[in-house]
C-alpha positions in Angstrom: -24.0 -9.8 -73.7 -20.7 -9.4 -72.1 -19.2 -6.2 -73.4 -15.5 -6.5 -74.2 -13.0 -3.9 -73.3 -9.5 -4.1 -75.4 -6.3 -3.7 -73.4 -5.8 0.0 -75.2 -9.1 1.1 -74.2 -9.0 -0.2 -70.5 -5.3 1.8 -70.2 -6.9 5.1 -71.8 -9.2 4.9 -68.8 -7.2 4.2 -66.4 -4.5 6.9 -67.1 -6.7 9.9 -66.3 -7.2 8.3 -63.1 -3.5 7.6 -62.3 -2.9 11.0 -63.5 -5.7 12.6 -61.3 -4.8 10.5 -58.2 -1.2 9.3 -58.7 -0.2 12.1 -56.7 -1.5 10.8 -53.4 -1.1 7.7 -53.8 2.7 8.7 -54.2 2.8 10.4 -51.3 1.3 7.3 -49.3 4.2 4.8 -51.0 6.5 7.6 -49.9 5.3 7.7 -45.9 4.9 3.6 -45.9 8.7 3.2 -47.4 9.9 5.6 -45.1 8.5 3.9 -42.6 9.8 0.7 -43.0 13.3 2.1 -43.7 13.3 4.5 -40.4 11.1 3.0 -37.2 10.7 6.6 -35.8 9.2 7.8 -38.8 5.7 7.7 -37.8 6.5 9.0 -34.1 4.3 11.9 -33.3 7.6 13.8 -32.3 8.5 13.2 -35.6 5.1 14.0 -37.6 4.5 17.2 -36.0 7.6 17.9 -36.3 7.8 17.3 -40.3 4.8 19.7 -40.1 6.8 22.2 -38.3 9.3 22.1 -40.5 7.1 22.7 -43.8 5.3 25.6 -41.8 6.7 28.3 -43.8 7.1 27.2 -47.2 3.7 25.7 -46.9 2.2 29.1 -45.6 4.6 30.8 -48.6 3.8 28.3 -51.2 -0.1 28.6 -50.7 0.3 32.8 -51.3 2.3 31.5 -54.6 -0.5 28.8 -55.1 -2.8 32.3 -56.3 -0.2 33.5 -58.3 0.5 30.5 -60.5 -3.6 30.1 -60.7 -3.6 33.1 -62.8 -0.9 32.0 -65.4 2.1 34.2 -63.6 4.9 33.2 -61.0 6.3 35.3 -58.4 10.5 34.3 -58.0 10.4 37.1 -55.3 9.1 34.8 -52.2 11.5 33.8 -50.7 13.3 37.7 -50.6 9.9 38.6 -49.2 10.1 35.6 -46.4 13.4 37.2 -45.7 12.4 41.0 -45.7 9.2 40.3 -43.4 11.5 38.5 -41.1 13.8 41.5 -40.4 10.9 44.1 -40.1 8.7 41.5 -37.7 12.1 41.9 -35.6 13.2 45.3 -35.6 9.0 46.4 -35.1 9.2 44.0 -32.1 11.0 46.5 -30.3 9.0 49.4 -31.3 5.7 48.3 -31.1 3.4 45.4 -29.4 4.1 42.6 -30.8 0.1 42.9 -32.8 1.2 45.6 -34.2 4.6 44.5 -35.2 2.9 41.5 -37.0 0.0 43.3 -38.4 3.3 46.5 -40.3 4.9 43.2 -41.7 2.3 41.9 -43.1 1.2 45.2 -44.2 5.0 46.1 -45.8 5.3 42.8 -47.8 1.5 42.6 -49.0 2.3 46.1 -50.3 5.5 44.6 -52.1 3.1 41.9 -53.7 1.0 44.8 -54.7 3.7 46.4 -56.4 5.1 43.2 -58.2 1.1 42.9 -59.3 1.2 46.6 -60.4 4.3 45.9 -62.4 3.1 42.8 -64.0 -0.2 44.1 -65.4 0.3 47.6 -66.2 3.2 47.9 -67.0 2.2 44.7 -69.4 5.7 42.8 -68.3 6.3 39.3 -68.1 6.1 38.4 -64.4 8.9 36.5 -64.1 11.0 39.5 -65.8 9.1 41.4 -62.5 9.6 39.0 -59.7 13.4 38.2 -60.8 14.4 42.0 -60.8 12.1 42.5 -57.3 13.8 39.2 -55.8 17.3 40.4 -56.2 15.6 44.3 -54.9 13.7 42.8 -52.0 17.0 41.4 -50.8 19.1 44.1 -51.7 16.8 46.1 -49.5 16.3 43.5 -46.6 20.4 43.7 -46.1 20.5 47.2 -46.2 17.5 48.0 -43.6 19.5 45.2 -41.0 22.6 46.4 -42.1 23.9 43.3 -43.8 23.4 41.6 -40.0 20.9 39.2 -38.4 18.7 41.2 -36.3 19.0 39.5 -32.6 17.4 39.3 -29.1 13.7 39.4 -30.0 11.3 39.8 -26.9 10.1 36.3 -25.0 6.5 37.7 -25.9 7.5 37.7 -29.9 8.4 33.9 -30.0 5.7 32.3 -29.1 4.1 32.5 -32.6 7.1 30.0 -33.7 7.8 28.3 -30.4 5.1 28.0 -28.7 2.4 25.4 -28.6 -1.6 24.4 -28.4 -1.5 21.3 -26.3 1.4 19.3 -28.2 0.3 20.6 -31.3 3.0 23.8 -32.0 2.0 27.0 -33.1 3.1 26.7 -36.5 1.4 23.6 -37.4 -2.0 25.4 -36.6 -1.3 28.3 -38.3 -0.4 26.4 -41.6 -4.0 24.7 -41.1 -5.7 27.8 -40.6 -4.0 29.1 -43.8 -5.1 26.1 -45.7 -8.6 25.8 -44.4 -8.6 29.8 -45.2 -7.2 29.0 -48.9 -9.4 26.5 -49.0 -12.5 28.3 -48.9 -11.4 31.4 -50.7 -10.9 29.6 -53.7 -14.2 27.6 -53.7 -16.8 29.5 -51.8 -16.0 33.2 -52.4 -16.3 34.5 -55.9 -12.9 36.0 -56.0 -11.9 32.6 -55.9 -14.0 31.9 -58.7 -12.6 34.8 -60.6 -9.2 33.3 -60.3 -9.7 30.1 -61.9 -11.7 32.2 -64.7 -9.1 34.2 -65.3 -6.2 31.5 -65.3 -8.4 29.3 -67.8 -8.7 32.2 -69.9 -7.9 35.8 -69.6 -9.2 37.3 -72.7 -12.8 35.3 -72.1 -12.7 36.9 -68.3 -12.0 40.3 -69.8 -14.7 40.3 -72.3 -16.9 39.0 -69.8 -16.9 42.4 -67.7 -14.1 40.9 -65.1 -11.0 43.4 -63.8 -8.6 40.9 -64.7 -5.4 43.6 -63.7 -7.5 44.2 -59.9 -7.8 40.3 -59.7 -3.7 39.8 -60.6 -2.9 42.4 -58.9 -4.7 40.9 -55.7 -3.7 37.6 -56.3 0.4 38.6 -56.2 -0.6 40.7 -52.9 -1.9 37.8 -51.3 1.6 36.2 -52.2 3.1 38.7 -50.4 1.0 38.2 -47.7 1.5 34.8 -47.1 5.2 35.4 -47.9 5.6 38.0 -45.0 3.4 35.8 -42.3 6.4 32.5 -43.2 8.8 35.5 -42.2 7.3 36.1 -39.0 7.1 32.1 -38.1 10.9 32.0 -39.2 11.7 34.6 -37.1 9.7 33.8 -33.7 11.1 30.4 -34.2 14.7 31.0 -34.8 15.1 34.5 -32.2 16.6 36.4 -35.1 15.6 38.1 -38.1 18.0 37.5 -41.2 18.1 39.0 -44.0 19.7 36.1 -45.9 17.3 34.1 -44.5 15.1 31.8 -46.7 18.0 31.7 -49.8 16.6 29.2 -52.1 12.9 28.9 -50.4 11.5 30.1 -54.1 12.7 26.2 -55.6 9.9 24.9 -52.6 7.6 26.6 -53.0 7.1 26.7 -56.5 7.8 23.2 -56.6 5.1 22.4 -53.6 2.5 24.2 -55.9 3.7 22.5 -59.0 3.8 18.6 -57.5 0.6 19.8 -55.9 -1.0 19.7 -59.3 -1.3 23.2 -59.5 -0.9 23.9 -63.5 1.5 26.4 -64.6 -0.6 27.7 -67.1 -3.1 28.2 -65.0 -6.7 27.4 -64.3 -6.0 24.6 -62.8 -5.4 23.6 -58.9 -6.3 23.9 -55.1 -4.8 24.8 -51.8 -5.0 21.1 -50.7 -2.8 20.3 -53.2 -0.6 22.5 -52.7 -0.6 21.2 -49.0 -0.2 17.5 -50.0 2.8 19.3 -52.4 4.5 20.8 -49.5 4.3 17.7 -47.2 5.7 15.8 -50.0 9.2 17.8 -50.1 9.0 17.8 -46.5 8.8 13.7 -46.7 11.7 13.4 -49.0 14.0 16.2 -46.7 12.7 14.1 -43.5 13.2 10.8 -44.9 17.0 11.8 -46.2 17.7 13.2 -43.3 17.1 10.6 -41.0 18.8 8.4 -43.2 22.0 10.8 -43.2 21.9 11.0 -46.7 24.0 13.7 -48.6 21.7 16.9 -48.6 22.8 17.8 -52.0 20.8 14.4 -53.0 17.6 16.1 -51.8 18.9 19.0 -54.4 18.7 16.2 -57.2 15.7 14.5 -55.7 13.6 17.2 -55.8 14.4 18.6 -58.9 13.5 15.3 -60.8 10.6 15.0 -58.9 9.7 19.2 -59.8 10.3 17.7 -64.2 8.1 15.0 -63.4 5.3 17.1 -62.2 5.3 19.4 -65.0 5.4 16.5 -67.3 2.3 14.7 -65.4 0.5 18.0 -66.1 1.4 18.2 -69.9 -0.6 14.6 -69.5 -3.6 15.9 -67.8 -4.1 18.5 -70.3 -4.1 16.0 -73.1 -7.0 14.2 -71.8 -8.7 17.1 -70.1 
């Protein structure tokens, strides 16, 4: 007998699957159009290039991509891009340039620590936290570089942003590395585990013996982190560190992880995601650009696209 399937019943299927996979197949429409409209979009110049250009928020946004998988948000990343930038440049001349990367990262992991710290014991809202520390971390950035860009960085501490593996440049294979690293922190180690746990649900992960404030707490460091590494890239690359760099880097990277399918109430997501998130704002700032279009239509471009994503994942929920 020849089962029948209604029209209804065949679209309730279907949606889950759009929903789960729309995403990609988005971002494939996106690359073929953009394509056809611009012949030098799928140049390797170009390509690696794109990738270059979504190096730091993609580093930045897969720190944040931690963050959001506990239920929290951290609106301080892009101050912490900016503050890692000027240190990575004033250490330069201090120390080797190791060591100058190794302080940075040290200095903003210990400001994630502190947003973390905040957050859970001092039981606050943590986007109360990381909008008083974004406006701080700034604040402080201009004050240690003097309200000035920091210049004339060493030959020796730009290679990490200007130099290259074969064609490939330097910042293309360290956003790799970070995703491959992301990657299998959040399936193979059980601190990745812990995270989804605890973003599902916290009271279940407390009762169940978990240290839900170490495992927050660790999760905004890690922000940091990856925050103060998109500094350094930003800084090798550009010669100078600024500390008004980055102004408005929090709207990408947020919005990578939330297009990414990372949920904002947590539980739910993955570094690829966040990956395939970033490449798609790069796409649309690429794709604009080459097409001379009015940057302030990437503005209104992006923020429809960040509505839609958080309405996609309402969806997902419902038939989750």
């Amino acid at each position: 007998m020849v089962k029948y399937v209604s029209n209804t019943e065949g679209r309730r299927k279907l949606l889950p699957l759009l929903l789960k996979y729309g995403f990609v197949i988005v971002v494939i429409i996106l690359m073929l159009i953009m394509a056809i409209i611009s012949p030098v979009f799928f140049s390797s110049t170009n390509i690696l290039n794109l990738f270059r250009q979504i190096s730091v928020t993609g580093i930045a946004a897969l720190g944040a991509t931690f963050v959001i998988l506990i239920g929290e948000i951290d609106l301080s990343v892009a101050s912490t891009i900016a503050l890692g930038g000027v240190f990575y440049a004033s250490l330069q001349f201090l120390v080797p340039v190791p060591f100058a990367v190794l302080l940075t990262l040290a200095i903003t992991m210990s400001v994630g620590f502190i947003n973390g710290l905040i957050t859970t014991k001092g039981d606050i809202a943590s986007f109360a936290v990381t909008l008083g520390t974004m406006g701080a971390i700034r604040g402080f950035a201009l004050l240690y570089a003097n309200g000035r860009p920091i210049f004339g960085l060493h030959e020796g501490s730009r290679w990490m942003g200007m130099g290259y593996a074969g064609p490939i440049p330097l910042p293309v294979i360290f956003l790799i590395v970070a995703v491959i690293v992301a990657i299998y922190t959040l399936r193979m180690t059980r601190y990745g585990r812990h995270l989804y746990a605890v973003g599902g649900n916290e009271e279940a992960s407390y009762l169940g013996g978990l240290n839900v404030h170490m495992i927050k707490i660790m999760a905004f460091a890690l922000a940091g982190l990856a925050a103060g590494f998109g500094g350094v890239l930003m800084t090798s690359r550009l010669g100078s560190g600024d500390p008004i760099a980055a102004a408005g880097y929090e709207f990408d990277v947020i919005a990578a992880v939330v297009i990414g399918g990372t949920s904002l109430r947590g539980g739910i997501g993955s570094a690829q995601g966040t990956l395939l998130g970033a490449l798609l704002m790069g796409l649309i700032t690429n794709g604009l650009n080459l097409q001379g279009v009015n940057p302030y239509w990437q503005q209104i471009a992006k923020g429809l696209i960040i509505v839609a994503a958080v309405f996609i994942d309402r969806q997902k929920r419902r038939f989750s």
